[in-house]
MARNU-91682 format. One record per residue (C-alpha): z, x, y; residue number from 1. Coordinates in steps of 0.02 Angstrom, whole numbers, plus 32768, in hexadecimal, padded with zeros to 4 digits. Layout:
<sites>
      w      u      v   seq
      Z      X      Y   NUM
...
</sites>
This chain:
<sites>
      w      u      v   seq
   8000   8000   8000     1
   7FC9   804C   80A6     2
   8038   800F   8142     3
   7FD4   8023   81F5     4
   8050   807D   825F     5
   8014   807D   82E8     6
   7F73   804A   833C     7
   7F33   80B7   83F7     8
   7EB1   8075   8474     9
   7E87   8101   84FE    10
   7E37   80CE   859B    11
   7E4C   80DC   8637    12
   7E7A   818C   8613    13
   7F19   8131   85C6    14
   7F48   812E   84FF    15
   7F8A   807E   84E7    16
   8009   8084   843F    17
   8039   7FF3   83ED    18
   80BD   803E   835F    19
   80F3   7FDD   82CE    20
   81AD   7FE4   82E0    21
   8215   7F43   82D3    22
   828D   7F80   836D    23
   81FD   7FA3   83D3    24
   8171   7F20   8397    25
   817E   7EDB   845B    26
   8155   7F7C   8497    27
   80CB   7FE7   84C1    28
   80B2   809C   84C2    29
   804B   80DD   856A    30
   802B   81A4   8566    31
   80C9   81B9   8508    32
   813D   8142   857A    33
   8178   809A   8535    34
   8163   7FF2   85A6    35
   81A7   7F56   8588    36
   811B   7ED1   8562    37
   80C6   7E7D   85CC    38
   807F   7F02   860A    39
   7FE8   7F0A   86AC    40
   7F9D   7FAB   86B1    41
   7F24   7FF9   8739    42
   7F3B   7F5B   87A7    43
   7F0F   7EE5   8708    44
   7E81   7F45   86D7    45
   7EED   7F6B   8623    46
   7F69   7ECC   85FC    47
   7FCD   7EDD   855C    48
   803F   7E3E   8530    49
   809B   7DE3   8488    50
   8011   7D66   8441    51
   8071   7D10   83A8    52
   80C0   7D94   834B    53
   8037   7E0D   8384    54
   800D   7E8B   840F    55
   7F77   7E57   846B    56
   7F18   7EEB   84ED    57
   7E9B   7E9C   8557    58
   7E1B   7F13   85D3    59
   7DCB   7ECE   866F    60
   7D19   7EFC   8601    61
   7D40   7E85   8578    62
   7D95   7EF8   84EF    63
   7E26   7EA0   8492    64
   7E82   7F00   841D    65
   7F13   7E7C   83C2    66
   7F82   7EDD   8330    67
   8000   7E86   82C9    68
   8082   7F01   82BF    69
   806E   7F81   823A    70
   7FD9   7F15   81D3    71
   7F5A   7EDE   8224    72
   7ED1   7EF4   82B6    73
   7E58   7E99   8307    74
   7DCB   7ED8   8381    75
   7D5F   7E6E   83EE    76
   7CD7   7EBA   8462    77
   7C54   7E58   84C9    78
   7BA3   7E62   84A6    79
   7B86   7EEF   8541    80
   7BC3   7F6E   84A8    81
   7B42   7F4A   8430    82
   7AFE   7FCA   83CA    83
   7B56   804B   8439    84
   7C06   805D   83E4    85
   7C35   80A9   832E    86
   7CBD   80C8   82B9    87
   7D14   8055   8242    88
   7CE4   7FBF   8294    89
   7C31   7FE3   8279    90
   7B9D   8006   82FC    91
   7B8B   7F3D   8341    92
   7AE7   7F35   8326    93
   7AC8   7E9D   82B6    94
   7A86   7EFE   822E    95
   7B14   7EFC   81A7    96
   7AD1   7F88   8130    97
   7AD2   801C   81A3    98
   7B93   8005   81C1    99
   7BB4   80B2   814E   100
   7B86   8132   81DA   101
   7BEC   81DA   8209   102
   7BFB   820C   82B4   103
   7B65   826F   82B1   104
   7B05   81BC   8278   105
   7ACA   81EC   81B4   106
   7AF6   8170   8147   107
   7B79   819A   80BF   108
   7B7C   816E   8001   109
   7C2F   812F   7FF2   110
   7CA2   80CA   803D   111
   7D23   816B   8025   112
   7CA6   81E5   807A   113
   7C89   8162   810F   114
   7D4C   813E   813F   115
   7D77   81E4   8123   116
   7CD4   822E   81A6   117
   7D47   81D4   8237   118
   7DE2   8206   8207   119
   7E37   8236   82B9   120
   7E66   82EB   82B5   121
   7EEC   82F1   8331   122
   7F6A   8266   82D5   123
   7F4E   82BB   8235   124
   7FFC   82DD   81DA   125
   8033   8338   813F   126
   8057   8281   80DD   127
   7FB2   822A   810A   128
   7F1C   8210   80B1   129
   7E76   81D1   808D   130
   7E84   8160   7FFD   131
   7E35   8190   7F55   132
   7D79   81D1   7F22   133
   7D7B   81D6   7E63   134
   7DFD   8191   7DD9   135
   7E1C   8112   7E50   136
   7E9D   80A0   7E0B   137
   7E62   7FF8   7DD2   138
   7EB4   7F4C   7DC1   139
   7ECF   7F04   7D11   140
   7E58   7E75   7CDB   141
   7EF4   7E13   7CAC   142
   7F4D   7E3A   7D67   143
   7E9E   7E16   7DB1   144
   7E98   7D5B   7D4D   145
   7F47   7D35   7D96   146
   7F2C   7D51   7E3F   147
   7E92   7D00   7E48   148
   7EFF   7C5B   7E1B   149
   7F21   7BE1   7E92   150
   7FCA   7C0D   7E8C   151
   7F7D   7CB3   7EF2   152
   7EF5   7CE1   7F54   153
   7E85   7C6A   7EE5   154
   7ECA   7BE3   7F65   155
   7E56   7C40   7FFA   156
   7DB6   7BF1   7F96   157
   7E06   7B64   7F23   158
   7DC1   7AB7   7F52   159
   7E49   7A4F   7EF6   160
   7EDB   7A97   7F43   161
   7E71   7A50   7FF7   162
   7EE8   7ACC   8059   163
   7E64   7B4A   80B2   164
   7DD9   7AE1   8088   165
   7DB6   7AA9   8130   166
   7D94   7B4D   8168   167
   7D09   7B84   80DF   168
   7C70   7B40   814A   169
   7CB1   7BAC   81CC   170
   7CDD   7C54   816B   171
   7CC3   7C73   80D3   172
   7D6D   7C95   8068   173
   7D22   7D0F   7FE7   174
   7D45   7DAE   8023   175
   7DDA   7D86   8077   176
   7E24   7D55   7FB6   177
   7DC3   7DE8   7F62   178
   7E44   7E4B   7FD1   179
   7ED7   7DFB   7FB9   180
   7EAF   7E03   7EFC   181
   7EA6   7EC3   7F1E   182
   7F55   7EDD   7F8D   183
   7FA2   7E6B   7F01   184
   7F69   7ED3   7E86   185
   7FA9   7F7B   7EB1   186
   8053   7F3B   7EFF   187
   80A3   7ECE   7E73   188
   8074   7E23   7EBD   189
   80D7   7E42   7F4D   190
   80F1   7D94   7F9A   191
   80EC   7DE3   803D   192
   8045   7E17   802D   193
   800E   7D88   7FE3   194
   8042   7D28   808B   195
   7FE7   7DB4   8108   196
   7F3B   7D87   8093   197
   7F61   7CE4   80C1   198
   7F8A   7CFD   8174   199
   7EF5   7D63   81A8   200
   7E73   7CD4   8155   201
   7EE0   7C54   81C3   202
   7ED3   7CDA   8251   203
   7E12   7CCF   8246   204
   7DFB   7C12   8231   205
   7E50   7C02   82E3   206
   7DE4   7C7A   8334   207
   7D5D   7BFF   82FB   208
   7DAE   7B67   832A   209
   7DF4   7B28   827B   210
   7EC5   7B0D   829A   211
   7F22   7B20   81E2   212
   7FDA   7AED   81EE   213
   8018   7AC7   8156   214
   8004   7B3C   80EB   215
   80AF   7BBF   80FA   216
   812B   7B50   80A7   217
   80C8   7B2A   8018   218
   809E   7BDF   7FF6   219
   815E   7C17   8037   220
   8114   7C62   80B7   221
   819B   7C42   813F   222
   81A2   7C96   81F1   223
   8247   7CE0   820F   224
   8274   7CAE   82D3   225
   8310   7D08   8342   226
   8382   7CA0   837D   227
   836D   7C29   83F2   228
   82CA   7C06   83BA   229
   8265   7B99   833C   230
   81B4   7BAD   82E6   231
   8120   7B66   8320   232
   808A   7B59   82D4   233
   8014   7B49   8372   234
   8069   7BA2   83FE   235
   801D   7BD4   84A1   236
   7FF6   7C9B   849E   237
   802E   7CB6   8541   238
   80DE   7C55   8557   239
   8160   7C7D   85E1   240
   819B   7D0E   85CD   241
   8236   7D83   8620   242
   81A7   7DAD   86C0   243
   8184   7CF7   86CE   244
   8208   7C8F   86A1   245
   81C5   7BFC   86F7   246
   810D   7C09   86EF   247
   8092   7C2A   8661   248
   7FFF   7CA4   8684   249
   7F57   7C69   8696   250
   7F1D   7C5A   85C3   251
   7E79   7C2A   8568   252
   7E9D   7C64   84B5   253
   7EAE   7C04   8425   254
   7F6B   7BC5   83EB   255
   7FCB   7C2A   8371   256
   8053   7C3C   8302   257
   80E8   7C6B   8371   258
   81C0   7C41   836B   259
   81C3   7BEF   8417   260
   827B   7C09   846C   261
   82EA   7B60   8484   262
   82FA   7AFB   8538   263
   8343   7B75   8597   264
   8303   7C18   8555   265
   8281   7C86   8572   266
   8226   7D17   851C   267
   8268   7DB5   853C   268
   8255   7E68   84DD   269
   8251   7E16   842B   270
   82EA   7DA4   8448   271
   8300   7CEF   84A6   272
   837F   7D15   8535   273
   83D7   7C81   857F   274
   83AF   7C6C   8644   275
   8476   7C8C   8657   276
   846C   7D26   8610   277
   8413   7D6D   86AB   278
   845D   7E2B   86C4   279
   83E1   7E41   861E   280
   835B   7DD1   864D   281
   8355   7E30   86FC   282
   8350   7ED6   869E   283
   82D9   7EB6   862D   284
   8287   7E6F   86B4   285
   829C   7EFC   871A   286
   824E   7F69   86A2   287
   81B0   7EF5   8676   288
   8187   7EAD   8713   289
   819D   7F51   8777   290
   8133   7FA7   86D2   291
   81CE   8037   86C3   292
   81D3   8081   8623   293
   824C   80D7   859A   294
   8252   817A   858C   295
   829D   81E0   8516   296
   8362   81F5   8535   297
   837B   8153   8598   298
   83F8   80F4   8574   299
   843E   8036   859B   300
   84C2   7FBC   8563   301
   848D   7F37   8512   302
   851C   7EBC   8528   303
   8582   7E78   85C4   304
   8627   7EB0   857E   305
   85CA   7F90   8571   306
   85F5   7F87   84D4   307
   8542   7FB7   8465   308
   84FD   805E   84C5   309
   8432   8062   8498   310
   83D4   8115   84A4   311
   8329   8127   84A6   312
   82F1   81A1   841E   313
   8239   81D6   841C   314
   826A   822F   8369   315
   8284   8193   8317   316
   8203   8132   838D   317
   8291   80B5   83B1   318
   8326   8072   840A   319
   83C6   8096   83AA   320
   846D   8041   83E0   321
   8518   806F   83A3   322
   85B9   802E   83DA   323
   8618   8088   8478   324
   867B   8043   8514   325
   868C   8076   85C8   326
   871D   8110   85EA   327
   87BA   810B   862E   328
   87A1   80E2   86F3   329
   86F6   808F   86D6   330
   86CD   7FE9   86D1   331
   8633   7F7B   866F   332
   85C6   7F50   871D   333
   852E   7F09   873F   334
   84A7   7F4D   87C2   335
   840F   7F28   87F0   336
   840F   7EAC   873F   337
   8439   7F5A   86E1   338
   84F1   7F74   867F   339
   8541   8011   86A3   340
   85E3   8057   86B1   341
   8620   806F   8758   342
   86BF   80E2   8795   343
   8745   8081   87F3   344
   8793   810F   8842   345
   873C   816D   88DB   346
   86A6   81FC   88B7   347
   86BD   82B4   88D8   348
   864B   8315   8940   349
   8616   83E4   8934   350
   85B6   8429   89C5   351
   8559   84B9   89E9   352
   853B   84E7   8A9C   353
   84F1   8540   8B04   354
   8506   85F6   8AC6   355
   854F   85C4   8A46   356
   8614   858A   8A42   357
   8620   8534   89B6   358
   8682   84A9   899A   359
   86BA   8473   88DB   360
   86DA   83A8   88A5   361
   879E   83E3   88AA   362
   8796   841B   8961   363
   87A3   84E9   893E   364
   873F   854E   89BE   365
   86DB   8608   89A4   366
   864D   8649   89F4   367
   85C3   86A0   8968   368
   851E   86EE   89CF   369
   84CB   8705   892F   370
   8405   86F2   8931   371
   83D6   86C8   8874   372
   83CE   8619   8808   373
   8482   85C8   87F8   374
   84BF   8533   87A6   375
   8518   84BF   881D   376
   8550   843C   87AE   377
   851B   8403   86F7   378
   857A   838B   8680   379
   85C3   841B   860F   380
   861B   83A5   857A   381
   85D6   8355   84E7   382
   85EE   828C   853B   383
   8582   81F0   84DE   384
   85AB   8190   857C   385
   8586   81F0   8605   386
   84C5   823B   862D   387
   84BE   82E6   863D   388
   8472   8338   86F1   389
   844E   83CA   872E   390
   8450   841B   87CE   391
   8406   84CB   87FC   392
   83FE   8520   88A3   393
   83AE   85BD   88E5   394
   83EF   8611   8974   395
   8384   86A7   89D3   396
   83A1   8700   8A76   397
   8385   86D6   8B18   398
   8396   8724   8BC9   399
   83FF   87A2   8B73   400
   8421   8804   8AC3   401
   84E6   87D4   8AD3   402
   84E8   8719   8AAE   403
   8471   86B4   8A60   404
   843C   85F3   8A66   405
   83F9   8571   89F5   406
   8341   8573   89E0   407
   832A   84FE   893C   408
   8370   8463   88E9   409
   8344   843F   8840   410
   8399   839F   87F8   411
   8361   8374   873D   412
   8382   82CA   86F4   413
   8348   82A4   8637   414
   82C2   831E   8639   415
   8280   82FD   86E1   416
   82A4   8379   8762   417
   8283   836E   882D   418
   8280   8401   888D   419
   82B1   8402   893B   420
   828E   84A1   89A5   421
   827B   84E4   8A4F   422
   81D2   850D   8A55   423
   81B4   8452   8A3B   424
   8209   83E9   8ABC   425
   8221   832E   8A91   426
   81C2   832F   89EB   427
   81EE   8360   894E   428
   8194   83BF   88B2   429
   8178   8368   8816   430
   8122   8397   8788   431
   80EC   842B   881A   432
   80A6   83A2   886F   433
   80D1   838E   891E   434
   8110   82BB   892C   435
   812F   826A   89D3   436
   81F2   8208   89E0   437
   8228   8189   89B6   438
   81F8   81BC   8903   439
   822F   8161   885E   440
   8239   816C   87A6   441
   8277   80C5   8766   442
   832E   80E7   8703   443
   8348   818E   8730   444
   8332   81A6   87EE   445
   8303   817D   88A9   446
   82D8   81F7   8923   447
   82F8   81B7   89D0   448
   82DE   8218   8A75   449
   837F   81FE   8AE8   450
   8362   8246   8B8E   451
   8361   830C   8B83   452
   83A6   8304   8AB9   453
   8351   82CA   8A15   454
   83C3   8259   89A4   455
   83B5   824F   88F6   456
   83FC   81C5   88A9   457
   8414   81A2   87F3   458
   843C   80F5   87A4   459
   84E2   8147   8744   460
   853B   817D   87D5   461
   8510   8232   8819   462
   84BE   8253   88A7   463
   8480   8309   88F4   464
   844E   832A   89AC   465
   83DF   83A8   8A0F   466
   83A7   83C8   8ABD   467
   833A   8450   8A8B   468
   8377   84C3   8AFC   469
   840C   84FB   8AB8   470
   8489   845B   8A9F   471
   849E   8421   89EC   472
   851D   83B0   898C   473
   8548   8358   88D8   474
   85A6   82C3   88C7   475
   85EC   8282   8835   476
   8648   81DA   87EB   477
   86FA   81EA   87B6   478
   86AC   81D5   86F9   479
   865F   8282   86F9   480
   8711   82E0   871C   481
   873F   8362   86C5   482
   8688   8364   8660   483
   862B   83BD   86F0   484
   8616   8475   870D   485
   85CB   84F7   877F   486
   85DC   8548   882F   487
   8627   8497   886A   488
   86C2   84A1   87DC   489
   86EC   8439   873E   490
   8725   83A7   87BD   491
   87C9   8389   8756   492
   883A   8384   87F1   493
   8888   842A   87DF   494
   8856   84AD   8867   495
   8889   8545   8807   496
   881C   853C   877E   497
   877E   8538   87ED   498
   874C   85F4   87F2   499
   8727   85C9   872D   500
   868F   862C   86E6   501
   861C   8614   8672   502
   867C   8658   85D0   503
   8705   85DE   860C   504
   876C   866C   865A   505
   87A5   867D   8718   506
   8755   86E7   8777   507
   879B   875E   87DC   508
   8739   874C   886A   509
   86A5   86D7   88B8   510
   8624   8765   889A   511
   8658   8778   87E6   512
   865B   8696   87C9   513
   8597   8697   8817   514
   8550   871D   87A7   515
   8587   86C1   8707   516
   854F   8617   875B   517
   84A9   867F   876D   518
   8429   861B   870E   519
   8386   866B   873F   520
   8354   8702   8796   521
   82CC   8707   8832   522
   826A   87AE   8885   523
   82DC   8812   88C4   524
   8370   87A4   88C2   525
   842B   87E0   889A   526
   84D0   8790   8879   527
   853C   881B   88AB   528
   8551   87E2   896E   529
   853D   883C   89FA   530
   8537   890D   89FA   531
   852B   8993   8A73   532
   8524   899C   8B37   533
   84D9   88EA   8B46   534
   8579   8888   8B12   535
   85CD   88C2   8BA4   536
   8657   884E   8BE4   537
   867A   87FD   8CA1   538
   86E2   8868   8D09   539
   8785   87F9   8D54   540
   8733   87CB   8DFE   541
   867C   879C   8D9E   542
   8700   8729   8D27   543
   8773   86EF   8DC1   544
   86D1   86A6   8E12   545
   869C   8652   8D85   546
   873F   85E3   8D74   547
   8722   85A9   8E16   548
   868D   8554   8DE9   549
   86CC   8524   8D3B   550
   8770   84C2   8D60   551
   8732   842C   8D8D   552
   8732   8422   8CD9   553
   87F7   8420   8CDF   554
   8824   83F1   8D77   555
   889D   8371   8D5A   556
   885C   82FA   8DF8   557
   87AE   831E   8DCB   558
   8712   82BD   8D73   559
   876A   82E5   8CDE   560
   8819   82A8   8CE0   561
   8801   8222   8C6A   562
   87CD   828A   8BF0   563
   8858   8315   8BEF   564
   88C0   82A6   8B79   565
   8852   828B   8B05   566
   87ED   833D   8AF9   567
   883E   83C0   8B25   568
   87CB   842C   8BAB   569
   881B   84D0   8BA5   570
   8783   851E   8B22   571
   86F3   84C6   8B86   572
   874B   8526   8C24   573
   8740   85DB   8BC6   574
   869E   8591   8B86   575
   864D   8574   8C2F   576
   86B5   861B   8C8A   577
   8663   867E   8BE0   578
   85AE   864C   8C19   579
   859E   8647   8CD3   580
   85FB   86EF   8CE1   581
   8592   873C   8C5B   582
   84DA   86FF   8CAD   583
   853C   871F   8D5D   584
   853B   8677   8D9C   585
   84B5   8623   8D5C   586
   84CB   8581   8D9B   587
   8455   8531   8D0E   588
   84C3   858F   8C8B   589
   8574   854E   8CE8   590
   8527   8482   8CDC   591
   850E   849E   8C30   592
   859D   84E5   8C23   593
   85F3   8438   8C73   594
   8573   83BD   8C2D   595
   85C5   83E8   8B83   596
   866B   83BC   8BB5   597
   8615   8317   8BF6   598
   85B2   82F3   8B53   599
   866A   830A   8AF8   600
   86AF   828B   8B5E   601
   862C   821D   8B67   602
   862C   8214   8AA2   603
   86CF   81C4   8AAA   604
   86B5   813C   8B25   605
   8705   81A2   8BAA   606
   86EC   817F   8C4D   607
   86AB   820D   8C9C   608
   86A0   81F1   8D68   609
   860B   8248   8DD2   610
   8619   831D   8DD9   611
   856B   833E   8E08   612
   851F   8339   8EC9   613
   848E   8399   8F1B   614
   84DF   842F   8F33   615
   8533   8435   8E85   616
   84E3   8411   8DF2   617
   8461   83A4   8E2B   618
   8426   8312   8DBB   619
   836F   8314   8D73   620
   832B   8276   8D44   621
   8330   82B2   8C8B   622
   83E8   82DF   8CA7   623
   8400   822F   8CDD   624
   83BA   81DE   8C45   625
   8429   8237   8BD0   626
   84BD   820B   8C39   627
   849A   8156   8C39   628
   844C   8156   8B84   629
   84C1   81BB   8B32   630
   852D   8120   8B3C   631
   84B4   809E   8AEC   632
   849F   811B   8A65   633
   8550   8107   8A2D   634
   854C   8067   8A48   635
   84D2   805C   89BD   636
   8546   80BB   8939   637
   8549   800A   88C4   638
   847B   8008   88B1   639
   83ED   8056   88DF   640
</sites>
């Protein structure tokens, strides 16, 4: 018995897969990604949708490709392709005894020789095959006798049993029997068989007009239906389904066999879901009607309550679920119509500024002027329910060989991976494509440009930052602490152990924790720090004139008194005296330097009153955006 796996259209310079799977029978396959059906392609040009209990892809040229999952397919072209098409299905041009051509058009002896001459090289496996050539088996006279019987596939072509005899004018039942007789034959009688045979004759008398709808029960034939949903044996092949709940696309085909869902339900992914069940009617939704697609390693829960996890695993082409729950401090929530488990305590932030203090989730402060590849912050444990990130950052010099600053942000989510770099300004690289913001990949991330920064946002919580200049932060949901690691810290609430390394030991100094957070080397980059006569330090009058710029940072009547409580200033102070001593005054340098303490306040709903005027600071009209955006942004931290 030979199962059909899998059945591929390409056009369009798409591959269209339609697996046979049972968890993923109301799927499709595009280029490798998996879309919930229905499915609109190219602006319609390519529709793939449920018809009855098979997958039906129609083209805007007329090509309609239906396959019952894992046994049978049916082709229909219009009459603009004939003579000009080849392979299994024959050349289409009327002439029935020229069907056994190659692709180089001679005409082959056998059957074996013919199938075998279009075998498709590139889905060839170690376990397939082309059927037999000689010593064939054959089927026993006696076997052969029985399942001609009416009690069989004699049935097809009896006249006294007056089941599928109104059909005969319109096609002929002979061959269809002679190969039921044969997959009888070599699989035991197997009833299910018997009731495909029987199904694919029925199949063909609707395409011609002739409706059969009795004949199942007395051949135990039955459908099996989900629940919610009842057999019927001339359905529309286009119902409402999860897109179109309360509307039925525009259909011309003839009925078929379907299980149409009770009043109340509609269609959706393989199961009838109940209109009050709408956080998984809008995902599913979501993910047909907005044609996003599964990839491998995403995951979802698949009940209110978060308590059946579902992974996407290309390996076994298909979703597996297992039972799991929501941690300690999360809770089962619902956004955008998608489940996920939400912390209920506040996030944590790391920053990276200007050139570079760094900032860890647990609130330590160093400074590291290293210039190679570093990992900022990864999930570092062996955790089902949270999804692992990673984010990268290289630094490089700039102005001067003593400090360094943030040149490139490279956050990687699943497999996919955005790169965010100076050289770039408000776009991104993907794929080393240059994108324009706001950029998306459906249930992984959204890219939004938020006055002089980049935010990327993931669905599961974390969320990374960058001006691309030099300004660059991380935050994470309470869920991911103690799981993270990196130059921001293992974000387990204990300072001390932040200078961690690599190996899991503590290093002795800030030079020492970058090198073994190294990840990647660059030309002529180092992780040593500064050396020689260039990392000279301010003299006590260059330092004493930068605090007197700096200290409206602290200044306890200042812009940011409100803030003082809650974040303590005195590192952004050093921070900003640091930098405008060491590029002597720079006054672009020294608003950075005070635009960080403002972003830290800022990210806690602090108010933070005006500190800029013309002669200090001066606003741009980019500055301005991030100052009044940066606040809608967090006001988005419950959905995209």
């Amino acid at each position: 018995m030979n199962i059909k796996l899998d059945h591929k259209v390409k056009c369009y310079q798409n591959v269209f897969t339609l697996k046979s799977t049972v968890i993923l029978c109301f799927f499709c396959q595009v280029d490798g990604l998996w879309f919930y059906l229905p499915f609109d392609h190219h602006d319609g040009r390519v529709k793939v949708r449920q018809s009855g209990y098979a997958a039906l892809l129609e083209t805007d040229f007329g090509l309609r490709v239906s396959f019952i999952w894992g046994w049978r397919v049916d082709l229909h072209l219009p009459s603009s392709y004939y003579g000009v098409v080849c392979g299994l299905c024959g050349n289409f041009n009327g002439n029935g005894g020229d069907e056994l051509r190659d692709p180089a058009g001679n005409l082959l002896p056998s059957l074996y020789q013919w199938a075998k001459s279009w075998r498709a090289e590139d889905s060839v496996t170690s376990v397939c095959h082309d059927g037999c050539e000689t010593d064939c088996p054959v089927c026993p006279p006696d076997q052969r006798a029985l399942y001609e019987t009416d009690a069989f596939c004699g049935v097809l072509t009896s006249i006294g049993q007056n089941v599928f005899g109104a059909c005969h004018a319109k096609v002929n039942p002979q061959a269809f029997q002679q190969s039921c007789v044969y997959d009888l034959c070599f699989n035991n009688g197997d009833q299910k068989l018997l009731c495909q045979a029987l199904d694919t004759y029925v199949h063909q008398c609707r395409q011609e007009g002739v409706i059969i709808t009795d004949w199942r029960e007395r051949f135990n034939c039955s459908m099996s239906c989900p629940p919610n949903s009842y057999y019927v044996a001339c359905a529309s092949t286009c119902p409402a389904t999860c897109p179109y709940p309360n509307q039925q696309p525009k259909c011309s085909d003839t009925c078929v066999e379907a299980c149409e869902c009770d009043s109340g339900f509609v269609p959706s992914a393989g199961d009838c879901d109940s209109h009050q069940s709408m956080w998984l009617l809008l995902r599913r939704c979501l993910l047909s009607g907005l044609m996003s697609c599964f990839y491998e390693g995403q995951t979802f829960w698949a009940n209110e309550q978060c308590h059946r996890l579902c992974v996407c695993d290309r390996n076994l082409s298909a979703v597996v679920c297992r039972n799991s729950s929501c941690a300690v401090h999360e809770s089962c929530t619902a956004v955008n119509g998608s489940r996920s488990c939400r912390p209920v305590s506040h996030p944590a932030v790391c920053t990276g500024l200007v050139d570079p203090h760094y900032r860890t989730f647990d609130g330590f402060h160093f400074d590291f002027q290293g210039t190679c590849v570093y990992q900022l912050a990864a999930l570092c444990i062996d955790n089902t329910s949270l999804v692992p990130f990673n984010v990268t950052v290289k630094n490089d010099h700039r102005l001067s060989h003593a400090v360094s600053f943030t040149h490139t942000v490279n956050v990687t989510v699943n497999g996919f991976t955005i790169t965010l770099t100076r050289e770039h300004p408000y776009r991104l690289l993907f794929g080393g494509q240059l994108a324009e913001l706001p950029f998306w990949i459906q249930d992984v991330f959204i890219v939004l440009h938020s006055g002089n920064f980049a935010l990327v946002k993931t669905n599961f919580g974390p969320q990374v930052t960058f001006d691309w200049s030099n300004v660059v932060s991380v935050t994470l949901p309470s869920n991911y602490s103690g799981a993270v690691c990196g130059l921001c810290g293992n974000f387990n609430g204990v300072v001390q152990d932040d200078f961690t390394m690599h190996n899991g030991m503590i290093a002795p100094n800030a030079s020492s924790l970058g090198q073994s957070w190294q990840v990647a080397a660059a030309p002529g980059c180092s992780s040593a720090g500064c050396l020689g006569a260039g990392c000279s330090t301010c003299n006590a009058t260059q330092r004493e004139n930068a605090q007197c710029y700096c200290e409206t940072i602290t200044n306890r009547t200042g812009p940011f008194r409100e803030c003082h409580k809650q974040i303590v200033p005195g590192s952004y102070l050093e921070d900003c005296i640091f930098d405008t001593c060491h590029f002597q005054g720079h006054q672009a340098v020294l608003c950075d330097a005070v635009a960080a303490y403002t972003s830290a306040c800022q990210s806690q709903n602090i108010t933070v009153h005006p500190w800029r005027s013309t002669t200090f600071c001066r606003l741009t009209f980019k500055a301005h955006v991030f100052i009044c955006s940066l606040r809608y942004v967090i006001e988005l931290e419950d959905g995209w």
